[in-house]
C-alpha positions as CSV (number, residue, x, y, z in Angstrom):
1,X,82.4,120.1,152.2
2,X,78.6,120.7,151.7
3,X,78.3,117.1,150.5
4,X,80.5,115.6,152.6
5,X,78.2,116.9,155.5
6,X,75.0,115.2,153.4
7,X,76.6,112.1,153.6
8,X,76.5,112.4,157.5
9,X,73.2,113.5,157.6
10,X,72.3,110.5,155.2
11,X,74.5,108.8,157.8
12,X,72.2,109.3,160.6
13,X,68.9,109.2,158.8
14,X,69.4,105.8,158.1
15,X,72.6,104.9,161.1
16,X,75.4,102.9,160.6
17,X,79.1,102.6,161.4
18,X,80.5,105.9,159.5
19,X,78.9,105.0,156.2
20,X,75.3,105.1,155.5
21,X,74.1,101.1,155.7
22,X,70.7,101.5,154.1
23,X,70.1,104.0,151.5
24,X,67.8,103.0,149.3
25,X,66.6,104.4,145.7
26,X,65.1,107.4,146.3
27,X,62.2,106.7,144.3
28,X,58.2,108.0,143.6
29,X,57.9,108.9,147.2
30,X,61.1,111.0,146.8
31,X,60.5,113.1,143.8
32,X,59.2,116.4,145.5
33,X,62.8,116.2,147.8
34,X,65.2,115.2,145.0
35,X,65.7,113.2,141.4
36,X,67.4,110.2,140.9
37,X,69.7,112.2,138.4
38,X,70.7,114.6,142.0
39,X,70.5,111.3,144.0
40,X,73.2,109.8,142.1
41,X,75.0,113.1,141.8
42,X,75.0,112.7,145.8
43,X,76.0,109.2,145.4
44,X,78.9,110.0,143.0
45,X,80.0,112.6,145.7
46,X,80.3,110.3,148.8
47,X,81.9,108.0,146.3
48,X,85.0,110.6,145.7
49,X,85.4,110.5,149.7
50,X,85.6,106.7,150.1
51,X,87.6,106.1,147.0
52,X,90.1,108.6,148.5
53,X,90.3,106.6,151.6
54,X,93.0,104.1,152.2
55,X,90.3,101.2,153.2
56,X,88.7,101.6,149.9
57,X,89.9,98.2,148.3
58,X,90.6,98.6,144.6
59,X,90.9,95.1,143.8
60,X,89.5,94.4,140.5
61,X,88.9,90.8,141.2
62,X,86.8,91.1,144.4
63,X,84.7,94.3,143.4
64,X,83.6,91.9,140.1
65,X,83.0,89.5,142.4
66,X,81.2,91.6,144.4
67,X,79.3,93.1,141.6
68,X,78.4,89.7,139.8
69,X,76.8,88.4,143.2
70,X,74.9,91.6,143.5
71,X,73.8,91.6,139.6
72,X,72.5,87.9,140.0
73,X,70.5,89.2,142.9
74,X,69.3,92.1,141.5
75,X,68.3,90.1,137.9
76,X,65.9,87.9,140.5
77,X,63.9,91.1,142.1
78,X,60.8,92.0,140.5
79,X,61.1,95.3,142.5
80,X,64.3,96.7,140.9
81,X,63.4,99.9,138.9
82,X,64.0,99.3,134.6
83,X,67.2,100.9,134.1
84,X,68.5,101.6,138.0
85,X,72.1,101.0,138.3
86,X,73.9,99.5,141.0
87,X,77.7,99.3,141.8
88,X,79.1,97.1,144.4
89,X,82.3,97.8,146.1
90,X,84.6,96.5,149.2
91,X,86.8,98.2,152.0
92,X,89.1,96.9,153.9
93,X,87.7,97.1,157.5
94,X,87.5,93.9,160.2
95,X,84.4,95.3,161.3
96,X,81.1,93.6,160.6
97,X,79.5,96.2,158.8
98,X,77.5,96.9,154.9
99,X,75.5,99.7,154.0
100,X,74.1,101.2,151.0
101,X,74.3,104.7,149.5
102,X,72.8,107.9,146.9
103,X,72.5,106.3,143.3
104,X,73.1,102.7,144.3
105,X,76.2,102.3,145.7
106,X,76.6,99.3,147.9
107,X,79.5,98.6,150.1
108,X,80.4,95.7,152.2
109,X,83.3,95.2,154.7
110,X,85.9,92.3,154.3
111,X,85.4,91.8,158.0
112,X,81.3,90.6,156.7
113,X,82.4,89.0,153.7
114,X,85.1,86.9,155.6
115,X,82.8,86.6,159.0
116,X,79.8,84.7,156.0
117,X,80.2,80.8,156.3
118,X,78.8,80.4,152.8
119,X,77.6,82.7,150.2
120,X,74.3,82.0,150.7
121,X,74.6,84.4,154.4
122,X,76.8,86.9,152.0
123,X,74.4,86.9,149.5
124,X,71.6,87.3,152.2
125,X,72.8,90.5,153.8
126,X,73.4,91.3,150.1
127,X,70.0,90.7,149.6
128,X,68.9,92.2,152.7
129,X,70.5,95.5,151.6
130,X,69.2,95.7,147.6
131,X,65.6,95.6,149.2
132,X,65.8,98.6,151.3
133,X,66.7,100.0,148.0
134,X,63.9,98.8,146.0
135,X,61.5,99.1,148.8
136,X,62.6,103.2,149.2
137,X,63.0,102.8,152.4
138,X,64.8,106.3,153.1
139,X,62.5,108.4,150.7
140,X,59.9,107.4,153.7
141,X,62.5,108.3,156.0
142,X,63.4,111.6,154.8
143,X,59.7,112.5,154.4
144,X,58.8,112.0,157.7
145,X,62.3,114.2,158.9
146,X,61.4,117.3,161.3
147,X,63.3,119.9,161.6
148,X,64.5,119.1,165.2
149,X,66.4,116.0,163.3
150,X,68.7,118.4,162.3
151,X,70.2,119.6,165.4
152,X,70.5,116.3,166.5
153,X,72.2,115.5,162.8
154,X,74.2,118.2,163.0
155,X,76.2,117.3,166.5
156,X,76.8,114.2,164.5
157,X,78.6,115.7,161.7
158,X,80.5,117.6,164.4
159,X,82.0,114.4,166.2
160,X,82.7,112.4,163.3
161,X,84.6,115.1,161.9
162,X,86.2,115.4,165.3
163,X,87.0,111.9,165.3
164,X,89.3,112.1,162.3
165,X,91.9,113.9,164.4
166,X,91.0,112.5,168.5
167,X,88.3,109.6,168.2
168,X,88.6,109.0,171.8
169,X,87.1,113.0,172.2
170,X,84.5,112.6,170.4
171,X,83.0,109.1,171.3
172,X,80.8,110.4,173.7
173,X,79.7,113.1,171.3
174,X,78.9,110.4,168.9
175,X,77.2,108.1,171.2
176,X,74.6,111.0,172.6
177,X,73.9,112.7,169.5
178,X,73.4,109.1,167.9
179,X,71.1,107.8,171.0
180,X,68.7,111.4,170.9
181,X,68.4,111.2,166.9
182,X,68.2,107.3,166.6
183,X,65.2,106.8,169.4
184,X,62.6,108.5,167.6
185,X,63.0,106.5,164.5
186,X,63.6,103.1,165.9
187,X,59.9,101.2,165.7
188,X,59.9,103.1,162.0
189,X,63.3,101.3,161.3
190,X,62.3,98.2,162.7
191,X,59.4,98.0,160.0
192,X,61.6,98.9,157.8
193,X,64.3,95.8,158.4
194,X,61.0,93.4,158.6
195,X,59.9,94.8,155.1
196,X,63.9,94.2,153.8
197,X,63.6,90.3,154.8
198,X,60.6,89.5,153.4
199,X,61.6,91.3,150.3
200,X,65.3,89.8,150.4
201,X,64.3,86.4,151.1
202,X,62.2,86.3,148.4
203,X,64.9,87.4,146.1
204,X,67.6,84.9,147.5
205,X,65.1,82.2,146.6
206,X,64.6,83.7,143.5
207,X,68.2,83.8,142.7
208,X,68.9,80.0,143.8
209,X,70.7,80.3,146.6
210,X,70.0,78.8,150.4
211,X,67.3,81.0,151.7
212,X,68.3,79.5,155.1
213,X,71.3,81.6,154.5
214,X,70.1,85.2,156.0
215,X,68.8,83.9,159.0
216,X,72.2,81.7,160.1
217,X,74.2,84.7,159.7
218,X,72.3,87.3,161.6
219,X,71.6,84.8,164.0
220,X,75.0,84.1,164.5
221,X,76.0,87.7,164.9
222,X,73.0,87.9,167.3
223,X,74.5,85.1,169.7
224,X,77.7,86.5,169.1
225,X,76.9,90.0,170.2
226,X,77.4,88.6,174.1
227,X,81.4,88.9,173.6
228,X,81.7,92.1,172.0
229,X,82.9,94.5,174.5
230,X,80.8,97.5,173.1
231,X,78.0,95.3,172.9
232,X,77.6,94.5,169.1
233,X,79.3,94.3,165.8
234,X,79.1,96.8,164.1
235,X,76.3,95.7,161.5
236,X,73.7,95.2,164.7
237,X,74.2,98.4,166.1
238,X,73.2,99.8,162.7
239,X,70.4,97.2,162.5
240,X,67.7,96.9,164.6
241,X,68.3,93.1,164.9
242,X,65.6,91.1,167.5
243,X,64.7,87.7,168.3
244,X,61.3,88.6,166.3
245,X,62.5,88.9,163.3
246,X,65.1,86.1,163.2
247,X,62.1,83.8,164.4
248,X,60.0,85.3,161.6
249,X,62.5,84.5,159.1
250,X,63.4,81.2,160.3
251,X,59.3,80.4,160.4
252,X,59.5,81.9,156.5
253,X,62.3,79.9,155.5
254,X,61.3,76.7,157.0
255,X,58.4,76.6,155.0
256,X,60.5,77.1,151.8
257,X,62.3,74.2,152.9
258,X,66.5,73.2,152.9
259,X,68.0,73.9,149.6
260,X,72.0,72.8,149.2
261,X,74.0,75.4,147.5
262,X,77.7,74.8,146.9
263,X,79.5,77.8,147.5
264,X,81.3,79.0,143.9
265,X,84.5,79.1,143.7
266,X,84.8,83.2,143.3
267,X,83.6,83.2,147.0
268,X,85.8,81.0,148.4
269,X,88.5,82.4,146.6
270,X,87.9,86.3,147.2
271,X,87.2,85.4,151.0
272,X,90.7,83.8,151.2
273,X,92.5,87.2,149.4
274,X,91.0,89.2,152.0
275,X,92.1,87.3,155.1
276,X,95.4,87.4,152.9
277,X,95.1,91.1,153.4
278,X,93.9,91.4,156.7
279,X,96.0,92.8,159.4
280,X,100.1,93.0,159.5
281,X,101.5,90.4,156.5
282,X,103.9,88.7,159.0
283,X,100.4,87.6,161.1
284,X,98.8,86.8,158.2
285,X,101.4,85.0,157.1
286,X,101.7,82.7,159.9
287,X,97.9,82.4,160.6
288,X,98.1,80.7,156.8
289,X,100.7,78.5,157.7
290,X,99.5,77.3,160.9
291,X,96.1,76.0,159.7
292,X,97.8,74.3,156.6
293,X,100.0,72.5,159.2
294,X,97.5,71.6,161.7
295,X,95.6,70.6,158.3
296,X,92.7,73.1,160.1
297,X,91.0,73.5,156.8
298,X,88.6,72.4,154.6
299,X,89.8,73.0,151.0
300,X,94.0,72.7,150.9
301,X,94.3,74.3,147.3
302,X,91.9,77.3,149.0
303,X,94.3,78.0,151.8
304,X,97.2,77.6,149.7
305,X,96.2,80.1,147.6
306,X,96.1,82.6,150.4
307,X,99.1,81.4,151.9
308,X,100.2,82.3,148.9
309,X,99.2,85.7,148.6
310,X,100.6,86.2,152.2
311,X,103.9,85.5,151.6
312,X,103.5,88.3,148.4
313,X,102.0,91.2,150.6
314,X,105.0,90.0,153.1
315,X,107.7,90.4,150.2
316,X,108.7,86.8,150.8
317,X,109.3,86.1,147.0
318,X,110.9,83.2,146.8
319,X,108.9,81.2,149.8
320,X,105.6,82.4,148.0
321,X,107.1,81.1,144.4
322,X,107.7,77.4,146.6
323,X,103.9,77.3,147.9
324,X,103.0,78.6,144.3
325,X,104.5,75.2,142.5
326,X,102.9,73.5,145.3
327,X,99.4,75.0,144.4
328,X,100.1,73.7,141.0
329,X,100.9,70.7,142.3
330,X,97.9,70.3,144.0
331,X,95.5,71.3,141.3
332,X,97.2,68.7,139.1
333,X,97.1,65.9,141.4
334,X,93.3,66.2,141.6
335,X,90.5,67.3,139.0
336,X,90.7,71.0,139.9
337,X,86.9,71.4,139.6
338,X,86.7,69.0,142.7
339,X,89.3,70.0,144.7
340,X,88.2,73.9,144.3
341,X,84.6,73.4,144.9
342,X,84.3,71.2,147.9
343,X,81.3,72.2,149.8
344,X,83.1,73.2,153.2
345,X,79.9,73.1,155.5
346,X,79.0,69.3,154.2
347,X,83.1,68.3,154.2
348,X,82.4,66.8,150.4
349,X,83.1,67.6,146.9
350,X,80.1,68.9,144.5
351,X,80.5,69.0,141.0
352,X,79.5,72.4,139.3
353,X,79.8,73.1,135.1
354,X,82.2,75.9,134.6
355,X,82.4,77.4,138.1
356,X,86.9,76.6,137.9
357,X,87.1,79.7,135.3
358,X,87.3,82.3,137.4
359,X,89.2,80.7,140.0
360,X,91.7,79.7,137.3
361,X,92.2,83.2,136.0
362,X,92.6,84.2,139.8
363,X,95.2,81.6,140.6
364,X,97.0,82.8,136.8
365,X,97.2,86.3,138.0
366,X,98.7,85.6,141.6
367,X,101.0,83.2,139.7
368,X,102.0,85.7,137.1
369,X,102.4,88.7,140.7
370,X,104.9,86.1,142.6
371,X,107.0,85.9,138.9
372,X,107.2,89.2,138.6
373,X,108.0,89.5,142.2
374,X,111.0,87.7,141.6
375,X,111.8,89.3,138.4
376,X,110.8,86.0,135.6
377,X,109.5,88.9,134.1
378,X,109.8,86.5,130.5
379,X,107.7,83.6,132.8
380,X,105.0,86.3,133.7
381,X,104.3,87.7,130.7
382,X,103.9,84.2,129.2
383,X,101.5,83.0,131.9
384,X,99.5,86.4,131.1
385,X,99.3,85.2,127.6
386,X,98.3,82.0,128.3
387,X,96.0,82.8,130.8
388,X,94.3,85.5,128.5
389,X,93.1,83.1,125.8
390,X,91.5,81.4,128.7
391,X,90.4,83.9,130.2
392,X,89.5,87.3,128.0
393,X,87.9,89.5,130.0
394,X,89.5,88.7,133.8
395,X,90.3,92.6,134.3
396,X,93.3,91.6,137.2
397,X,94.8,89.4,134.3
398,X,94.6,92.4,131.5
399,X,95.8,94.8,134.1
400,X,98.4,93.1,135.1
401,X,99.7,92.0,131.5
402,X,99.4,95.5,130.4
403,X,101.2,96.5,133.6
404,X,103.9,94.1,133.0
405,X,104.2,94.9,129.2
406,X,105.3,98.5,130.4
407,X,107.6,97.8,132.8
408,X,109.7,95.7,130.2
409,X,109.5,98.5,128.1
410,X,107.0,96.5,125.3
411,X,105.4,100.1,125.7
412,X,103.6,100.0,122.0
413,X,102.3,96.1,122.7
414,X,100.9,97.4,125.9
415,X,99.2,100.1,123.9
416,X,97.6,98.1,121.9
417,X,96.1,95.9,124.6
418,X,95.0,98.8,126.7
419,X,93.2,100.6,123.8
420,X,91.8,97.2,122.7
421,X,90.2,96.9,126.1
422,X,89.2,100.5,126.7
423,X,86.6,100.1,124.1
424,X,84.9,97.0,125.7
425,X,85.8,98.4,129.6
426,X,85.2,102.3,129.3
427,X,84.7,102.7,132.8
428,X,88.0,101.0,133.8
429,X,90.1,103.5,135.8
430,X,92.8,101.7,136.2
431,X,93.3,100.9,132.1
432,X,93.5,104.7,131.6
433,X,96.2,105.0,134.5
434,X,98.0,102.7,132.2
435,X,97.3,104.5,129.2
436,X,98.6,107.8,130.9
437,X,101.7,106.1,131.9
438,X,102.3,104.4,128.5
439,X,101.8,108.1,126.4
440,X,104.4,109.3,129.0
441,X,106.7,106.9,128.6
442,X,106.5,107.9,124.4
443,X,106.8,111.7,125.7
444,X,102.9,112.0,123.9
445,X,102.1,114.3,126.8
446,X,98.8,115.6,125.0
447,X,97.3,111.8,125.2
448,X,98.9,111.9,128.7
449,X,96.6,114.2,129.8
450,X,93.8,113.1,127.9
451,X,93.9,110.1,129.5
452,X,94.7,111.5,133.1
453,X,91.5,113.7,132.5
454,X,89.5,110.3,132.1
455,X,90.7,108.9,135.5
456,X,89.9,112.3,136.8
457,X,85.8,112.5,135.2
458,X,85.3,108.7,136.5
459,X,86.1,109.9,140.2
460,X,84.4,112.8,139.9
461,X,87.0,115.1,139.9
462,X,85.4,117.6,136.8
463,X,87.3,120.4,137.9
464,X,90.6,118.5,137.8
465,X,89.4,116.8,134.4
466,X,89.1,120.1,132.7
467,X,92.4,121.5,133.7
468,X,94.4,117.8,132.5
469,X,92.4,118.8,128.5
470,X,93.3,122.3,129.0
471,X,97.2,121.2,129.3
472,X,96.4,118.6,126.9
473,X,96.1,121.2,124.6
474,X,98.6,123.2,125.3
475,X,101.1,120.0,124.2
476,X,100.1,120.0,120.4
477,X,102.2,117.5,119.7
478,X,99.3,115.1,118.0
479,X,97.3,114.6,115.3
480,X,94.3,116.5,113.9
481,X,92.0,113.6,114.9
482,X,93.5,113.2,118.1
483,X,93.0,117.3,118.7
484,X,89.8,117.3,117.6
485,X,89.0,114.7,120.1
486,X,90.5,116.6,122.9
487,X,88.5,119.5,122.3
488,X,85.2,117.9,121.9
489,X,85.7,115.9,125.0
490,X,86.7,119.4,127.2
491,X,83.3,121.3,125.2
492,X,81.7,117.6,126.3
493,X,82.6,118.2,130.4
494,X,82.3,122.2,130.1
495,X,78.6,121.5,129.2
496,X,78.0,119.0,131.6
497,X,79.4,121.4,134.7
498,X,77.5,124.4,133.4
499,X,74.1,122.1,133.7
500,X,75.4,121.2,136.7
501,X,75.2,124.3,138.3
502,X,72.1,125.3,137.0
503,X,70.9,122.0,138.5
């Protein structure tokens, strides 16, 4: 509870929709309030809420999307600190909203990912957001705090909490304890966004993409704003967005003058999946096939794709394995690279080396879903194979082979792929989930558990990790190696609580 109620007073310090939007690295300025080892501690903590919540979207093939935009961005800045990590992430939330968190944690909702015309405006809120961290924009913050702040913080915590159970009750809590705290620090968070453009800009540039991008999309939202009912998305109530500063940006960029970008395929792809996922299927469904009749589109094989993926997340099997050959069909009718990376703002294809991978590997793994859907379980595990020595490292594609593998009882094959991977993806949650279910399946309940313990320590669940080794011992049904290993890994986590305390 304690650091569920920092996260709402980080909330506040630096407003945003429920999640904090601009948390930077709590750097130099910092050090005399708290270490980057307790800022990420703080971090990891909020990061056990969200991952518990239902919107959290764990989709490995948009949070590596997510992540390799944010890396490329992050490689350009000259401000990034040696050795400072960042993790990008997704929910699944209509609202225009991103924010940043403790330790470098960076989430943006699929309502601002779908709601950016190219990636140039995704990549400049991205952009936008890794400079408040660089720049240590809340270290300032929480330096300059009073004590009154708290009160105000505090009545905060209260409503949102309150909101979980009657949001209606507690709106007006949330709008005056918001309006009182928020005041006082608005001119300082004002310098603050100004600070973040520059600072962005400059690393959009330096990362190749349309620098013209940040100011179209906060503009937009800007003009947009008028036919919100409350008055603003989400993202400008948390931003102290003004004429000013779009004008300074657009005076900034015009001197850097028009650069064409081609959005990559990953973008155009990912952006597709989540409208796939947005709302009720059946509407999804039909919003899909309306556009590809009215031929209200600019890239067919795009839209098919999430049409696609509709008619999956709707359970229509069979009617998503028609609009699958005719995907194929598509792709093979014209050079793929062409057809999949039409620039849709200039209405012309743009040839890019290499950028069909990805998008390939995607449209394999949706494929290989919609056969399995409709149990070609033989035709899905030979598009995984296919697709693999393609496509090596597309996590989606060696989740879902691995997946497949066990469900048609190939439990040792799947074993062998899962432990193969685990060595070059030792943070992958969802491998070990597998690796879990396939000891289980072999009744090797003392590597169940070890594995279930390492889903457990990548959530942050230490408590829970220590109990799955202690019953992993108490199954001695493996070999000396493989106990030896157990214990070392529960002496391993014991040690690492015990600092943690005295920390």
């Amino acid at each position: 509870m304690k650091f569920f109620i920092v996260f709402i007073i980080l909330s506040l310090l630096f407003p945003t929709n429920v999640i904090p939007h601009e948390l930077p690295d709590l750097g130099d300025v910092s050090q005399a309030t708290i270490t980057p080892r307790e800022e990420r501690q703080i971090g990891l903590q909020i990061m056990r809420q969200i991952r518990a919540d239902p919107s959290y979207l764990d989709d490995p093939e948009i949070t590596n999307y997510l992540n390799s935009l944010g890396h490329k961005l992050i490689a350009s800045s000259s401000e990034a600190r040696p050795g400072q990590s960042f993790e990008f992430f997704a929910l699944q939330d209509s609202t225009i909203n991103a924010f940043a968190l403790p330790g470098g944690f960076m989430g943006f909702n699929s309502g601002l990912i779908i709601a950016a015309q190219s990636e140039s405006e995704l990549a400049g809120v991205m952009a936008h957001e890794i400079a408040h961290v660089t720049q240590k924009h809340l270290a300032r913050m929480i330096a300059g705090q009073k004590y009154n702040m708290i009160t105000s913080i505090a009545a905060l915590a209260i409503a949102i909490l309150a909101s979980r159970s009657n949001p209606q009750a507690s709106q007006a809590i949330v709008a005056a304890s918001q309006a009182g705290a928020i005041q006082s620090q608005l001119n300082f968070t004002r310098r603050h966004e100004k600070e973040a453009d520059r600072v962005g800009l400059n690393i959009l540039l330096d990362a190749g993409f349309d620098p013209q991008g940040m100011s179209a999309f906060f503009e937009r939202l800007q003009k947009a704003s008028r036919f919100y009912e409350n008055g603003a998305p989400s993202y400008l109530r948390t931003h102290p967005l003004t004429y000013e500063r779009i004008a300074d940006i657009q005076n900034r960029t015009h001197e850097m003058g028009y650069r064409q970008v081609p959005d990559s395929t990953d973008f155009l792809l990912v952006r597709a999946k989540l409208r796939a996922l947005s709302g009720k299927p059946r509407d999804a469904v039909s919003q899909f096939k309306a556009r590809l009749e009215d031929k209200r589109y600019i890239n067919e094989a795009i839209e098919r794709y999430g049409y696609v993926y509709a008619l999956l997340r709707d359970k229509q099997f069979q009617e998503a394995d028609v609009q699958l050959a005719r995907l194929y069909t598509l792709i093979q009718t014209n050079n793929q690279t062409n057809i999949l990376l039409k620039d849709h703002r200039l209405g012309k294809t743009i040839q890019v080396e290499q950028k069909a991978l990805q998008a390939g590997a995607m449209i394999e793994t949706l494929a290989a879903e919609v056969k399995l859907a409709n149990g070609e379980i033989e035709d899905a595990l030979k598009i995984y194979r296919t697709a693999l020595r393609i496509y090596p490292q597309h996590e989606a594609l060696i989740q879902g082979y691995a997946d497949a593998l066990l469900k048609n009882n190939q439990t040792e094959m799947a074993l062998e792929l899962i432990n193969r991977e685990l060595q070059f993806h030792p943070k992958d949650i969802q491998l070990y989930r597998l690796q879990a279910r396939a000891y289980a399946l072999q009744d090797k309940l003392m590597l169940k558990h070890r594995a279930q313990a390492e889903v457990y320590i990548l959530q942050g669940y230490y408590d829970a990790a220590i109990e799955q080794l202690r019953i992993a011992l108490r199954h001695d049904n493996g070999d000396f190696y493989q106990l030896s290993s157990v214990e070392a890994r529960l002496r391993q986590l014991q040690k690492f609580m015990d600092e943690e305390k005295d920390d």
